[in-house]
C-alpha positions in Angstrom: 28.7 -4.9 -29.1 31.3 -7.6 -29.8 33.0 -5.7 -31.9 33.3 -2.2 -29.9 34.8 -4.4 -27.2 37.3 -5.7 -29.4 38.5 -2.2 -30.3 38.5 -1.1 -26.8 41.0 -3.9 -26.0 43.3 -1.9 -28.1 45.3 1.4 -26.9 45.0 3.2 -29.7 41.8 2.5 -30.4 41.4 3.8 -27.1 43.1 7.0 -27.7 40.9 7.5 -31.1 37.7 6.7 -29.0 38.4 9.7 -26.3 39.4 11.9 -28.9 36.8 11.8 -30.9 34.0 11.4 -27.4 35.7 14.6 -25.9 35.4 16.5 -29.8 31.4 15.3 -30.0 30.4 16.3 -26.2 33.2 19.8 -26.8 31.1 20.9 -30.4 27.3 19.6 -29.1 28.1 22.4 -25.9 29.6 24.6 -27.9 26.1 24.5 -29.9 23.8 24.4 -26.8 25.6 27.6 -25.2 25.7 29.4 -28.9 29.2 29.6 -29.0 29.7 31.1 -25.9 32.8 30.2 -23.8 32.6 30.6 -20.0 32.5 26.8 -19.7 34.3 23.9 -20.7 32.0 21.8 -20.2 33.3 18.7 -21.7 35.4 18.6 -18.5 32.5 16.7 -16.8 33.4 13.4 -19.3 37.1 13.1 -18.5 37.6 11.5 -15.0 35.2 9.0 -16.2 37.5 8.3 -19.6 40.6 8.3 -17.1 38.9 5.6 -14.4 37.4 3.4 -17.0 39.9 3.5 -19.9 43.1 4.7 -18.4 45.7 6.9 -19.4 45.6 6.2 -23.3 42.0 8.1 -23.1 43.2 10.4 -20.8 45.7 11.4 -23.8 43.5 11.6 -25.7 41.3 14.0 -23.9 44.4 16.2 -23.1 45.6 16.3 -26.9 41.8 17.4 -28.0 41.4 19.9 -25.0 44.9 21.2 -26.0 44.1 21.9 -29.5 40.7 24.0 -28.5 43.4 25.9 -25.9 45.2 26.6 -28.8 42.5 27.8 -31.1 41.0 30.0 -28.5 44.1 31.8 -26.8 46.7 31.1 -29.1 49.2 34.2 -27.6 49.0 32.0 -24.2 51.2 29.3 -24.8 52.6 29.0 -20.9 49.3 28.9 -19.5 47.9 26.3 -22.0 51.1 24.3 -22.0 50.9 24.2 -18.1 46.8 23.1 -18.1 47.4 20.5 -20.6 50.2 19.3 -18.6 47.9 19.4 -15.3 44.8 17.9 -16.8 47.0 14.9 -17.4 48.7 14.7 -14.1 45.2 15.3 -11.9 43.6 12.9 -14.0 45.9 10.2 -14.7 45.7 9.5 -10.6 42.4 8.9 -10.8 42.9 5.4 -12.5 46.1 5.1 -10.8 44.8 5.7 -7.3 41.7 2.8 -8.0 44.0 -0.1 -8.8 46.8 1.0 -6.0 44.7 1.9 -2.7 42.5 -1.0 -0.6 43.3 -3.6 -2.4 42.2 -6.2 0.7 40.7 -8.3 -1.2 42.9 -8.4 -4.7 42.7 -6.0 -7.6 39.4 -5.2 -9.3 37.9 -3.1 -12.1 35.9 0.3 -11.2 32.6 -1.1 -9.5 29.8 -0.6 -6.8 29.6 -4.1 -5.4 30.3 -3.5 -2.0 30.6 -1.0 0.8 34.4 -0.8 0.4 34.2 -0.5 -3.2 31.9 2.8 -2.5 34.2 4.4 0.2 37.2 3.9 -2.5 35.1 5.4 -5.3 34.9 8.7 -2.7 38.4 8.2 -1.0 39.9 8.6 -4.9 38.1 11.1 -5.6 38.5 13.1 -2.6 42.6 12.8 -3.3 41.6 13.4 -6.9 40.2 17.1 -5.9 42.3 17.9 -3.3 45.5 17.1 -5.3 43.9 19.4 -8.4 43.0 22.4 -6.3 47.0 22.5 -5.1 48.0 22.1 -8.8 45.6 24.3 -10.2 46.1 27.0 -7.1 50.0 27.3 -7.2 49.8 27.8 -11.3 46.1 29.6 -11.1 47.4 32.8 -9.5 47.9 35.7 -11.5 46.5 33.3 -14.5 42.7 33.8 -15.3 42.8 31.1 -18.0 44.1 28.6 -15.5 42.1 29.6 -13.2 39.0 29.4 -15.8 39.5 25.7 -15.6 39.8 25.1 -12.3 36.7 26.7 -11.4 34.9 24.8 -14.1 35.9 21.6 -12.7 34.9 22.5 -9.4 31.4 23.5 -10.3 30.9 20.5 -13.3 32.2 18.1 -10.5 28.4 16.5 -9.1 27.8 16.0 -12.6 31.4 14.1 -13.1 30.2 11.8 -10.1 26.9 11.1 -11.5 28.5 10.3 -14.8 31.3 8.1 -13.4 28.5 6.0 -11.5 26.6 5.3 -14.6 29.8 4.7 -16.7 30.7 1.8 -14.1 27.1 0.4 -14.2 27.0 0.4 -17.8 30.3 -1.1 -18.2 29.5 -3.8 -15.4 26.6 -4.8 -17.1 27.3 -4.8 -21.0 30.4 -6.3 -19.9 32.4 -3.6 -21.7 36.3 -4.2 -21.7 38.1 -1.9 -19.2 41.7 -0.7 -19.5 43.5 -2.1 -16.4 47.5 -1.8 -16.0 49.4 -5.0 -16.6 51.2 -6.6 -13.5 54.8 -6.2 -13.4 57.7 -7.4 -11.7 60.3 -5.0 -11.0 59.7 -2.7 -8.1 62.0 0.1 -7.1 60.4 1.1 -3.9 58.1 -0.6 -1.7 54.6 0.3 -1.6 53.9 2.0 1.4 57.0 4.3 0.4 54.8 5.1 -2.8 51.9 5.6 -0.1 54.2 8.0 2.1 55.5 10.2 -1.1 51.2 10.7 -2.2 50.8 11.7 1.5 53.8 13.8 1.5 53.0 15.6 -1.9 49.0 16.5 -0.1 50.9 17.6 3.0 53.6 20.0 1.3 50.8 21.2 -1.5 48.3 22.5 1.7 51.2 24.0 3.5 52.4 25.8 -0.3 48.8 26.9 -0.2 48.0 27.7 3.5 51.2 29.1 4.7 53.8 29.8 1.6 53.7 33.7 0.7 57.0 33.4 -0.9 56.6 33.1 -5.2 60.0 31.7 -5.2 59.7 29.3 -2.5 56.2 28.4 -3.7 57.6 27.6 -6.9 60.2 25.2 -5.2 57.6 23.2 -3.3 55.1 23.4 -6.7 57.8 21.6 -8.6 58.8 19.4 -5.3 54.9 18.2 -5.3 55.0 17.8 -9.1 58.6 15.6 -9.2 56.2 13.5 -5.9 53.5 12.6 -7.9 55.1 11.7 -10.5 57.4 9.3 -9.1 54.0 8.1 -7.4 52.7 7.7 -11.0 55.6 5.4 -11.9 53.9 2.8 -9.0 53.6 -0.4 -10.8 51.2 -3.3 -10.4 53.1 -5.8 -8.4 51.6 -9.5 -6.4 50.5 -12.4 -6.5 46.4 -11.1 -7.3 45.1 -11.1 -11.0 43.0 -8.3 -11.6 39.3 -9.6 -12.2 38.3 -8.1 -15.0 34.7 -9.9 -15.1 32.0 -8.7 -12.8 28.1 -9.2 -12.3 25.8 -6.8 -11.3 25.0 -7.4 -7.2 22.3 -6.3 -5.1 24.7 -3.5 -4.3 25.3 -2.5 -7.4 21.8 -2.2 -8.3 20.6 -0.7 -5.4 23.3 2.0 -6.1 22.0 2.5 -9.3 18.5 2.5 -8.3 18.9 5.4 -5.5 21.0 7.5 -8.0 18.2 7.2 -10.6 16.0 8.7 -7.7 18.3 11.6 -7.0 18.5 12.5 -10.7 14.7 12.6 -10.9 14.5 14.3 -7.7 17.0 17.2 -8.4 15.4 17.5 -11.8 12.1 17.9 -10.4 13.9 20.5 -8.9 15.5 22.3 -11.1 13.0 22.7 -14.0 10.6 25.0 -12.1 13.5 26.9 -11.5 14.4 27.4 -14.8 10.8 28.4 -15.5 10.7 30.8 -12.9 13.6 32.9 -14.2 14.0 32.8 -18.0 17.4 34.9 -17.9 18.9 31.6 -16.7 18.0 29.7 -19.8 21.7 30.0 -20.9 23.6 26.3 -20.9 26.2 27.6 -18.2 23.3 28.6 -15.8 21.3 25.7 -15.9 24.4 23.3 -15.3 25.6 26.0 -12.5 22.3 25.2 -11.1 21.6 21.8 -11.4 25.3 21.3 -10.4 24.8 23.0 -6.6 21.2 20.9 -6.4 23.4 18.2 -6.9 26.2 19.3 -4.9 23.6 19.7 -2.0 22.3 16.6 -2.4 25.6 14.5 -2.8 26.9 16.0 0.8 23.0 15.3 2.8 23.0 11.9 1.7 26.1 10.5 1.7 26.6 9.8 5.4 23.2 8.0 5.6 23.9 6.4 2.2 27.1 4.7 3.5 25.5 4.0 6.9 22.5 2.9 5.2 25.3 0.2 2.8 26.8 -1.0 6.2 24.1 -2.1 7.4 22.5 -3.8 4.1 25.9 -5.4 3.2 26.3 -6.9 7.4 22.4 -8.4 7.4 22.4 -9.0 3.8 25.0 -9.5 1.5 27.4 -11.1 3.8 25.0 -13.7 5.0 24.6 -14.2 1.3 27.8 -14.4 0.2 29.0 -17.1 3.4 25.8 -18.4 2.3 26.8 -19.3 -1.4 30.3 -19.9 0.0 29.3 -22.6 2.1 27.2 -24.9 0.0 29.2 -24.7 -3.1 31.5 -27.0 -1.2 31.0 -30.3 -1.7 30.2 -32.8 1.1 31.9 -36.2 1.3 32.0 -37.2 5.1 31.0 -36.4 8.4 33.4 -33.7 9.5 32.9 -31.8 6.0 29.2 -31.9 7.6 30.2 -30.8 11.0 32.2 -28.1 9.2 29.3 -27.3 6.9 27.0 -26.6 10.0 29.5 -24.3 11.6 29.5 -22.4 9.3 26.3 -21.7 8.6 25.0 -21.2 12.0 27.7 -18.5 12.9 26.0 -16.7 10.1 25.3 -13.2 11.7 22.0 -12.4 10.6 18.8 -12.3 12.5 16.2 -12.1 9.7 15.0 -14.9 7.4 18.3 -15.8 6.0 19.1 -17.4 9.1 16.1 -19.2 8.8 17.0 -20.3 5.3 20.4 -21.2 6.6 18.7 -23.5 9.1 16.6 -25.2 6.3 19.3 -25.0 3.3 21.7 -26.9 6.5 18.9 -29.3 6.9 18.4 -29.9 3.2 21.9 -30.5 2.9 21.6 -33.3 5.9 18.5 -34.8 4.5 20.8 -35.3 1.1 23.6 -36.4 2.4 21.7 -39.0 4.3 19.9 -39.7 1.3 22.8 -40.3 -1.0 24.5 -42.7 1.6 20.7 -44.7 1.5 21.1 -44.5 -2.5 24.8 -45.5 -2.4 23.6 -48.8 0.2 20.0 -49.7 -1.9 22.4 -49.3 -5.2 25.4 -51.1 -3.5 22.5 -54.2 -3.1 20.6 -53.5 -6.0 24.2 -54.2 -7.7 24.8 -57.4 -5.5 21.4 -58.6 -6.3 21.6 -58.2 -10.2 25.3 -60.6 -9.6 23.4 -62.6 -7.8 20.2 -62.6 -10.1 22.4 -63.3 -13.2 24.0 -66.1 -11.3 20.9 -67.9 -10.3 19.5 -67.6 -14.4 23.1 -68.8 -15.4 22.5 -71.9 -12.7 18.8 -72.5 -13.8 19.8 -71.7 -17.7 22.6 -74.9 -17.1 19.6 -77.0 -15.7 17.3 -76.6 -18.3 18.5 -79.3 -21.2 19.6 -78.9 -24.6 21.4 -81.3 -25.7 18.8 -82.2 -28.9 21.3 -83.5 -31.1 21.9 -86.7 -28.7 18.2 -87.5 -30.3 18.2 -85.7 -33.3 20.7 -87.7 -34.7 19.8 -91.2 -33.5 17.0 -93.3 -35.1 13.9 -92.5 -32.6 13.1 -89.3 -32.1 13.4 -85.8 -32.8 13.5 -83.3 -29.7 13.4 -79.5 -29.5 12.7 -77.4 -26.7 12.7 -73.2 -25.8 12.6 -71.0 -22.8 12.7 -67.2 -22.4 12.1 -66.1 -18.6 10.3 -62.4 -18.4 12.9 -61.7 -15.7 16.7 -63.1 -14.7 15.1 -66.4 -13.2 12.1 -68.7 -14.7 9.4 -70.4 -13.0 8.6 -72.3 -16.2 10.6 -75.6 -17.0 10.9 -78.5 -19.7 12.6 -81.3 -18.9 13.4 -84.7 -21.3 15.4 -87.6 -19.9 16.4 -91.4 -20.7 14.1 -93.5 -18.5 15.9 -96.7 -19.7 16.8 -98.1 -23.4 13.3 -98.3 -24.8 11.6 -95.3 -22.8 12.5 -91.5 -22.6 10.2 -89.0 -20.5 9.9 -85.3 -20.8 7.8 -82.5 -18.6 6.8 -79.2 -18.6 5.7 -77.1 -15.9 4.7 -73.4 -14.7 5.2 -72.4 -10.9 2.3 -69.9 -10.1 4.7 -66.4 -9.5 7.7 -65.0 -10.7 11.3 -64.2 -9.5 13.5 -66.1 -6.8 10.8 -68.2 -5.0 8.8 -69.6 -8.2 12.7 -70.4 -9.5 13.5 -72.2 -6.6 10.0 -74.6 -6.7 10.8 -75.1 -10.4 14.1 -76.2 -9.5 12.6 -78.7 -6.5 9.7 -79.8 -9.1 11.9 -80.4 -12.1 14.4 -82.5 -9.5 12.3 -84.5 -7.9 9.7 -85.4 -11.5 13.2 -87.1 -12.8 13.9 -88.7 -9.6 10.9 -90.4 -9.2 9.8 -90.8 -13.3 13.2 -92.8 -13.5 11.7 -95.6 -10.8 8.0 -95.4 -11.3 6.3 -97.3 -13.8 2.9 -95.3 -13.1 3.0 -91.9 -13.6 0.3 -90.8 -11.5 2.6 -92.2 -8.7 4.9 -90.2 -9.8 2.8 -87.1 -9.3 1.0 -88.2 -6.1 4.4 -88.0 -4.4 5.6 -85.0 -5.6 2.6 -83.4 -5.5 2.6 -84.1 -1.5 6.5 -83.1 -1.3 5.8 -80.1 -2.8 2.9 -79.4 0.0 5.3 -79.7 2.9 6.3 -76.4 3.6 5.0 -74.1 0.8 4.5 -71.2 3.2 3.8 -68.7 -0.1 1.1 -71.2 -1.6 2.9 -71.4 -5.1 1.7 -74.4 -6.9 2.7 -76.1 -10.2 0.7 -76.6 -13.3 2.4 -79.4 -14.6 2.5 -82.4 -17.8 4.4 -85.3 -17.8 4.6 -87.7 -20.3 6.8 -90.9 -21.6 6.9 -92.7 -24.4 7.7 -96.3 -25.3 10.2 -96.6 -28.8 9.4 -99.9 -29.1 5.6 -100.1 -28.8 5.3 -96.2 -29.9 2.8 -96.5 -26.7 2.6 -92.2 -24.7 1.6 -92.6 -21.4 0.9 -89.4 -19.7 -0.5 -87.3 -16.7 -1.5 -83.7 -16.7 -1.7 -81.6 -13.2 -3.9 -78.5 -14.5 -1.5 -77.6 -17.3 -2.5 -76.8 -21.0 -3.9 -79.2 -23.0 -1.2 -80.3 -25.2 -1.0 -80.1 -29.5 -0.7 -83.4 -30.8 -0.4 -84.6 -34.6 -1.5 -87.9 -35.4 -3.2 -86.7 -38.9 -2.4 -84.0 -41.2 -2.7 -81.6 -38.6 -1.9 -80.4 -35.2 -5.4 -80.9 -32.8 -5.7 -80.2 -29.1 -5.2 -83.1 -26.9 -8.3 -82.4 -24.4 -9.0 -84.4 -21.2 -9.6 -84.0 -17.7 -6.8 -82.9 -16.0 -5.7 -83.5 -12.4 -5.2 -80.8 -9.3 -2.6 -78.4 -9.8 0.6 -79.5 -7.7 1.5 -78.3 -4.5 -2.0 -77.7 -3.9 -3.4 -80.4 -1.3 -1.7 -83.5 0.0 -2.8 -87.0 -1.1 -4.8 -86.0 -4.5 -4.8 -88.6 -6.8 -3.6 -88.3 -10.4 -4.8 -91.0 -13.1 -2.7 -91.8 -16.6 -3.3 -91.9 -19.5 -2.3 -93.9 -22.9 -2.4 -93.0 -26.3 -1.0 -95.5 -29.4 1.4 -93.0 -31.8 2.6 -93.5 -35.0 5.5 -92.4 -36.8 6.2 -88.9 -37.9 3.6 -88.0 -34.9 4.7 -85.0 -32.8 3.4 -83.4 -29.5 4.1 -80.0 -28.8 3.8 -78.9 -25.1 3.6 -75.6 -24.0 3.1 -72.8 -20.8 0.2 -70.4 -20.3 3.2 -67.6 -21.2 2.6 -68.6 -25.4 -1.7 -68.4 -24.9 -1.6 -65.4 -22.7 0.6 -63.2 -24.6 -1.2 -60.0 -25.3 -0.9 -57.0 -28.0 -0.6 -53.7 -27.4 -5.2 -53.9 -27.2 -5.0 -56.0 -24.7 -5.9 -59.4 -26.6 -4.3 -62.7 -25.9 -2.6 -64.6 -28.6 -4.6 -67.7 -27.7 -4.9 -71.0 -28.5 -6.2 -71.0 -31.9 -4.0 -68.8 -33.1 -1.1 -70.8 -31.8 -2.7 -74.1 -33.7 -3.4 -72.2 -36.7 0.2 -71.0 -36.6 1.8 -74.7 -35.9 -0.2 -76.2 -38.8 1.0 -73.4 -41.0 4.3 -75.2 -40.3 3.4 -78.7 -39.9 5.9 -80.0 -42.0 9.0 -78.7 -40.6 11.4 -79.3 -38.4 10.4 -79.1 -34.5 13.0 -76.3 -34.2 11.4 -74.1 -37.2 8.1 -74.9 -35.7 9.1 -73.2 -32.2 11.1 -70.3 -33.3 7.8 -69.5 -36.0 5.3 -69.7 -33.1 7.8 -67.1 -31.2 8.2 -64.7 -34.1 4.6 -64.5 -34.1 3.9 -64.0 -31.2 6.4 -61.1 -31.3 4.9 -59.7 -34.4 1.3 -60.1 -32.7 2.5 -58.4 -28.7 4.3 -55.3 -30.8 5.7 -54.6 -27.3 9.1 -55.7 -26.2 8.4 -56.1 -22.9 7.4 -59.6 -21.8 4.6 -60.2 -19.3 5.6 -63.8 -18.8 7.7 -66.8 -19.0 7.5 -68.6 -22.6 8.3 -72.7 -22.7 7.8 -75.0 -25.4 9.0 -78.5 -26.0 8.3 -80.4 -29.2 9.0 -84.2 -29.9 8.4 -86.1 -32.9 8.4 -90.0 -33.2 10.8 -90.5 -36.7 
């Protein structure tokens, strides 16, 4: 298909093309009449060549028709000269009249898409037959030949119309290239002169015919009307308007098609038991002379309430439709667009359920617009949120310590601590500060709930655990009065799970207090073992609990590693916790390292053991080793 609508791009492919259409339809009629000739009935084909293909095919018709003219009445050559020269003429304003009359709406190929399209199909036509019966009558008297083709175009005209209808539909919808004239820019006359000189030639060719008795004066006016269409011929293609050379099949279009399907059936339905009923007429010319006046009949009872019938489908339907499409292919950006939007569409004339869809598609279009403005606010704050959000974990990230070399490289103690929040802000915290010269403390914690609050109670626990570890001996007083600071308006109920500890350099001596947090890992030995005692009342729980401390003599080379419920609870992909025997088994596997290769082998494996990236909670561990 591609390619047969590259060659029909081409005019002399289009000149081949009618030639050798017109010589197949002229030999397959010349076979189904055996040979006889009192039709030529590959007339029928040629106004659709000249509408769809233009005046290269028209040629071509003309030049193929003239040869048979030749062949056939060879001692003729006037009378075949002058019905070559009039085929031409009568045809060629067929195209001509399509691309130069109601052109309202800009230039557009041969199609059934609207009402107007329809009336301008008939109105070219109409001119079409009225201008050949002058040609052919001035010439046809006197001139049986002549006259011969004349009257064969009158009676194979129905079947013309029928063809030209599917020709359009076919073209429409294989999108088969159509020959259309090129836009020019010189103009001798204007156009409505070129309308006045067409009208003129129809008026003077009716009143040769009608009223002109004179052979002489006849031939005057016949070559007046000629020299007038011609010059009409020489019309160019002028404006602003490209010629749209793309069309899809419309409701019209198809309905069009679909009701002369129906008459085709109908009038063959008829015509068949005619044939049957009188044999004689089996000849080729008879049964087109026949179906021809069924279809005659039937083209002048229906086309009244056919166009009356397209009014009124193209006023309720397809103009609706169309404003329809029109108006919500614009976009909407504020309030008047709206306002402008629901004009529209409510002076849509239509009483029927596409003013109902109107009303809802114009509702839709509110509810969207409303709901993009809610997006473009919750997005707008979503956005502000995540600043803020990154803010607050850049603020809390800065609070949480890491300056381990300030230990790492002095003489007591090796320190190493890690904390990965499951979203932009923590609730878990370590802590290590210099109590004085001989003592340091450190402290981990885990505030019951995640995002901004538990953030902000890890920030007041973590404060306020420094503040008063730096100027209490005891560290159960410590707790006791954070513990009731943290009561004092904690209107969500968070509480802290919480282990604080501090250790002596000189006397190697841990003191520590634990408020319901995980039992700590402690090596004193060869290995890692589970530092298990009562622990006190979760923080933030109930005012004036009472926290007791403990003591425990270390060694050198002993290490505590503290940790959050985030490391035990971690679970796989079959719902299992990483636990705390796996987490002591995995320490002792590296016992012997640094605290930093301990930590960042613990989270590996608990990485390798969730197979999930997504992380349920926070993770925070803190490691110190006596050197």
């Amino acid at each position: 298909m591609n390619d047969i609508n590259e060659l029909l791009k081409s005019e002399k492919y289009i000149l081949l093309f009618s030639m050798g259409l017109t010589l197949i339809a002229m030999l397959l009629f010349e076979i189904l009449s055996n040979g006889s000739q009192e039709m030529n009935i590959e007339l029928m084909i040629m106004p659709t060549l000249s509408l769809l293909l233009g005046p290269f095919a028209v040629l071509g018709f003309v030049i193929v028709e003239g040869i048979k003219l030749f062949i056939i009445n060879p001692n003729d050559m006037p009378s075949n000269l002058i019905t070559i020269f009039l085929l031409f003429l009568g045809n060629m304003l067929i195209w001509k009249l399509w691309y130069s009359i109601m052109n309202h709406e800009g230039y557009e190929i041969p199609n059934l898409n609207s009402l107007t399209n329809m009336i301008k199909l008939f109105a070219v036509f109409l001119i079409y037959l009225i201008i050949c019966h002058i040609l052919f009558s001035a010439f046809a008297k006197g001139n049986p030949a002549i006259d011969q083709i004349y009257q064969n175009m009158i009676v194979l005209f129905p079947l013309s119309m029928i063809i030209i209808l599917l020709g359009i539909h076919i073209s429409i919808k294989y999108k088969i290239p159509l020959y259309t004239p090129k836009r020019q820019l010189k103009q001798f006359l204007p156009n409505k002169i070129y309308l006045i000189i067409l009208i003129l030639a129809i008026i003077i060719g009716m009143v040769n015919i009608q009223l002109i008795s004179s052979p002489k004066y006849s031939v005057m006016l016949t070559a007046l009307i000629i020299l007038l269409l011609i010059i009409y011929l020489t019309n160019p293609m002028t404006g602003t308007h490209q010629i749209k050379e793309k069309m899809e099949l419309n409701l019209i279009n198809k309905i069009n098609f679909s009701i002369l399907l129906i008459l085709l059936i109908i009038m063959l339905v008829i015509t068949l038991p005619i044939l049957f009923l009188i044999p004689e007429y089996l000849n080729i010319y008879e049964i087109i002379n026949i179906f021809s006046e069924i279809s005659e009949q039937f083209f002048t009872l229906i086309l009244i309430p056919f166009l009356i019938y397209l009014y009124f489908l193209e006023k309720n339907m397809m103009k609706p439709i169309n404003r329809l499409s029109e108006s919500l292919s614009k976009d909407i950006n504020n309030k008047e667009e709206y306002q402008k939007l629901k004009n529209d569409l409510n002076s849509i004339n239509a009483n029927n359920e596409l003013k109902t869809l109107a009303q809802s598609l114009l509702k839709m279009e509110n509810d969207l617009n409303q709901y993009s403005k809610q997006l473009i606010k919750v997005t707008s704050q979503k956005e502000r949120l995540e600043t803020e959000l990154k803010l607050a974990h850049e603020i809390q990230n800065s609070m949480i310590p890491k300056n381990f070399e300030e230990y790492n490289d002095g003489e007591e103690c090796e320190i190493w601590g890690l904390m990965e929040p499951a979203r932009e802000v923590a609730g878990d915290f370590y802590d290590f500060f210099k109590i004085d010269d001989d003592n340091i403390g450190f402290v981990i914690g885990d505030v019951s709930g995640k995002g901004i609050t538990a953030s902000l109670i890890m920030v007041k626990s973590m404060t306020l655990i420094q503040d008063y570890a730096k100027h209490n001996e005891d560290l159960s007083e410590v707790f006791y009065e954070v513990n009731n600071l943290l009561c004092e308006g904690n209107v969500e109920n968070l509480f802290v799970t919480c282990w604080l500890g501090k250790i002596n350099f000189k006397t190697k001596k841990l003191s520590y207090v634990n408020a319901g947090h995980n039992p700590p890992l402690i090596k004193q030995n060869e290995n890692f073992e589970y530092l298990d005692i009562e622990p006190g009342l979760i923080l933030a729980a109930m005012e004036d609990m009472p926290y007791e401390t403990y003591e425990l003599q270390l060694n050198s080379e002993d290490a505590i590693i503290l940790y959050t419920d985030g490391i035990t609870e971690a679970n796989s992909d079959y719902e299992e916790f990483y636990g705390e025997e796996r987490l002591k088994n995995t320490i002792n596997k590296h016992k012997n390292d640094d605290l930093e290769k301990i930590i960042t082998s613990v989270k590996k494996d608990i990485n390798e053991f969730c197979g999930k990236p997504e992380q349920f909670d926070d993770m925070t561990m803190f490691a110190i080793k006596l050197k």
